[in-house]
N, C-alpha and C positions, 0 to 999 in steps of 0.2 A: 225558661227560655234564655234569658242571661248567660245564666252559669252554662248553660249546652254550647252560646257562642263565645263564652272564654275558653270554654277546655279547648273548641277544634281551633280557636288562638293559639292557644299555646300549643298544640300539635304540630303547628303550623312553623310556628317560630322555633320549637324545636328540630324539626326535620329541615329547615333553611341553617340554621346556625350547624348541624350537622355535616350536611354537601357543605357550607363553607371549609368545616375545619377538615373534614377529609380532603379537601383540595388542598388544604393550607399544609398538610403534614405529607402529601404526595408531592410537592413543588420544594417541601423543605427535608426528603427523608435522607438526603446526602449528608446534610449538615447534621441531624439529629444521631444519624448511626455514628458522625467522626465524636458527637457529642457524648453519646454513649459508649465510644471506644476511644478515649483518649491517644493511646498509645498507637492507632491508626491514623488521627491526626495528625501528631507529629511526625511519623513516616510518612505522609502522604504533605507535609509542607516540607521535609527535608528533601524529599522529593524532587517538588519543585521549585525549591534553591536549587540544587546542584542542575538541573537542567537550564534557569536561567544563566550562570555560571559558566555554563559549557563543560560541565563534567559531568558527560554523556554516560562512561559508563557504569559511575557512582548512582546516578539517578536509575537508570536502568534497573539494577541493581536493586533500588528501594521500589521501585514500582511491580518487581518478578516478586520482594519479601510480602507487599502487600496484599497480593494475587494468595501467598502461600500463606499466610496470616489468616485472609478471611475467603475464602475458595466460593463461597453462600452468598458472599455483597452483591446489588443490585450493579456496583462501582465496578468488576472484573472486567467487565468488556471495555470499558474505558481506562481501564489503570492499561488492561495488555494493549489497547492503542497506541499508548503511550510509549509503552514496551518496541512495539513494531517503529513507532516514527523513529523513537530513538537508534534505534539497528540500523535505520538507513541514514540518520546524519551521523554514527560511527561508520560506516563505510566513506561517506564521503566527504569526511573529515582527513586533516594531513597527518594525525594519529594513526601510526600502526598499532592495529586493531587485532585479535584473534582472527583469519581468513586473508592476512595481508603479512605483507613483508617490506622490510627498506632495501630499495635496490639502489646502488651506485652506478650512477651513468658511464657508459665505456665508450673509449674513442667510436665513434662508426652506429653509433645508436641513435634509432630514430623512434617516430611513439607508433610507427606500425610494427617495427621488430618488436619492441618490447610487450606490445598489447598480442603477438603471433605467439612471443618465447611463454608468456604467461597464462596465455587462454584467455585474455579481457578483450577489453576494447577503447581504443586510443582517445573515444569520447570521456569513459570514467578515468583514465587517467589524467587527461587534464582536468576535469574537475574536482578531482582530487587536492591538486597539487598547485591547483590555480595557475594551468600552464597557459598563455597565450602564446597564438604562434606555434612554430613547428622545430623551433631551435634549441637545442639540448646541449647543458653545458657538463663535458667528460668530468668528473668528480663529483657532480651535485648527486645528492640522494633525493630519491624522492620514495611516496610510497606507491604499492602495487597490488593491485587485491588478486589473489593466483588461487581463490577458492573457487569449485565451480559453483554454478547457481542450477537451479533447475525450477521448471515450473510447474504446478499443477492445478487442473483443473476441475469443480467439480458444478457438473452440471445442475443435480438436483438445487444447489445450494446459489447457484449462480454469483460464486466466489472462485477467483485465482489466485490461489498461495506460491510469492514466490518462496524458495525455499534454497538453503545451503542443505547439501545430504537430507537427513531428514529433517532439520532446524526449521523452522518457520520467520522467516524475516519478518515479510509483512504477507497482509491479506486485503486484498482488492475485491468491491462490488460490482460484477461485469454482465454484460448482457449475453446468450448464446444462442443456438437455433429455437425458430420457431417448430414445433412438430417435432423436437427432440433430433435436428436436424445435423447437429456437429455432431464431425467423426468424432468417434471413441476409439482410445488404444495410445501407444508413445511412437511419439512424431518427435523431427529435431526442426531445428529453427533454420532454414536455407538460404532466404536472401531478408533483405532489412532495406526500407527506403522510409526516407525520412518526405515530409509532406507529399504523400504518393495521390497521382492521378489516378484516377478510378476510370475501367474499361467496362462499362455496362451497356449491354445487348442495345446496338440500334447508336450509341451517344460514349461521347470521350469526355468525363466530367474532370476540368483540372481541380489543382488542390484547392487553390483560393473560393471555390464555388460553394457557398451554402448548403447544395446538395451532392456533395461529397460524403457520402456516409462513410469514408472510411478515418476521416478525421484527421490528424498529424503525424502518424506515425504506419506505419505494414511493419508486420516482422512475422514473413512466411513460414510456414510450415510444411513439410513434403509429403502433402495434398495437394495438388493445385488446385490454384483458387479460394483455398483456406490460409488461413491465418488469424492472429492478433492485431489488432489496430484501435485506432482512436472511435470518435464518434462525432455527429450531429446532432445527434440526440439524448443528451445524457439523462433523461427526467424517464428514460428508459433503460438503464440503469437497474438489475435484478432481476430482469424479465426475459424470456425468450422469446423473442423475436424476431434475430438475425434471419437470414441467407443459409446460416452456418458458421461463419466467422465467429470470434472471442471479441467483443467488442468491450474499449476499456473507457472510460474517463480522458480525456486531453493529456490534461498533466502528467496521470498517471502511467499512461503507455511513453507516455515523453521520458520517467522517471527509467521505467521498464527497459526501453530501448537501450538509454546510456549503458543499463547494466549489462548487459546480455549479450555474448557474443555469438555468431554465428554455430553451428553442432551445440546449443545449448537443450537440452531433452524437455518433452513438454508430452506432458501427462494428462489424457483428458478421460475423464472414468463421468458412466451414467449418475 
């Protein structure tokens, strides 16, 4: 009788010391795979010098080698994050970048000629170039992003890639129609308001209202009535349940907006 309640003892203690260490090695397999590939560690803290640094496209650069190194790591989706944020602090960085150019300012220049001559918008270029104000001094250079952007959609995945040509900047988790309800096909971008009032059947919801579903941002589409825009609800987020609209995160469609200028093409596939 003993010895029957020491073994299922020890059954017992072994199958808990078990679940502990399989948890202990699933909380620690980051650390263990850089342990067991040294030469990944160091690319992966060279890494992250050169991003605390601000040498954006150095670090970029070791995080695309480390994607190409180990393609199998559990770490790919988070090295190419890393990938994508870094693409948008070189755009909006005062570094002319690959998709940019230095333009010297000419008598008679203002940042809507120059956001018209280029295809941008006068919002990314002041923040680019940390312009306050509207006043432009003839000789300064600044820089100019004259690449087009485009966007796309894909519904099954309930993700929006913005995208240079076919490049992939970055990749946003957005919400879309409930019932599979956004159009499909290529739409351009028509008009853009920045904290937009919302027109719903019966009521005039302004922007500051809590129930505001369209959140901080509109950037139309020629659809009426469709578009991109913000949220109230972002813990809905991946899910279709729009109206139809492309619903994004706050920040995100804020980020979105700056970039984007009007005829920018916008791809939405089932």
């Amino acid at each position: 009788m003993k010895k029957r309640v020491f073994i299922i003892i020890s059954l017992i203690v072994v199958v808990v010391l078990g679940i502990a260490l399989f948890k202990l090695i699933g909380k620690n397999s980051n650390k263990l795979s850089l342990i067991a590939n040294p030469s990944q560690g160091k690319l992966l803290n060279l890494a992250k010098a050169q991003e605390e640094k601000g040498e954006y496209t150095l670090a970029k650069e070791s995080y695309q080698n480390l994607i190409k190194q180990d393609s199998s790591s559990r770490n790919v989706s988070n090295w190419q994050k890393h990938v994508e944020d870094l693409n948008i602090k070189l755009i909006f960085s005062p570094a002319v970048t690959p998709g940019s150019i230095e333009y010297e300012i000419k008598p008679g220049d203002t940042l809507t000629k120059i956001a018209k001559e280029f295809n941008t918008t006068i919002e990314l270029i002041a923040k680019i170039n940390n312009l306050e104000g509207s006043v432009l001094r003839p000789g300064n250079k600044i820089k100019v992003w004259n690449t087009p952007f485009n966007v796309f959609v894909d519904k099954s995945q309930n993700i929006l890639m913005l995208r240079s040509g076919n490049d992939v900047i970055k990749t946003y988790v957005v919400s879309t129609g409930a019932n599979n309800c956004t159009p499909v096909g290529n739409f351009k971008i028509v008009n853009k308001l920045p904290n937009p009032t919302w027109f719903k059947a019966g009521a005039v919801v302004p922007a500051d209202s809590p129930e505001n579903i369209l959140g901080s941002r509109w950037l139309g589409i020629n659809v009426p009535g469709y578009g991109i825009h913000g949220t109230t609800e972002p813990q809905n987020l991946g899910k279709q349940v729009t109206q139809g609209c492309v619903r994004m995160f706050n920040p995100e469609v804020e980020e979105l907006y700056m970039l984007l200028p009007l005829g920018t093409e916008v791809t939405i596939v089932d």
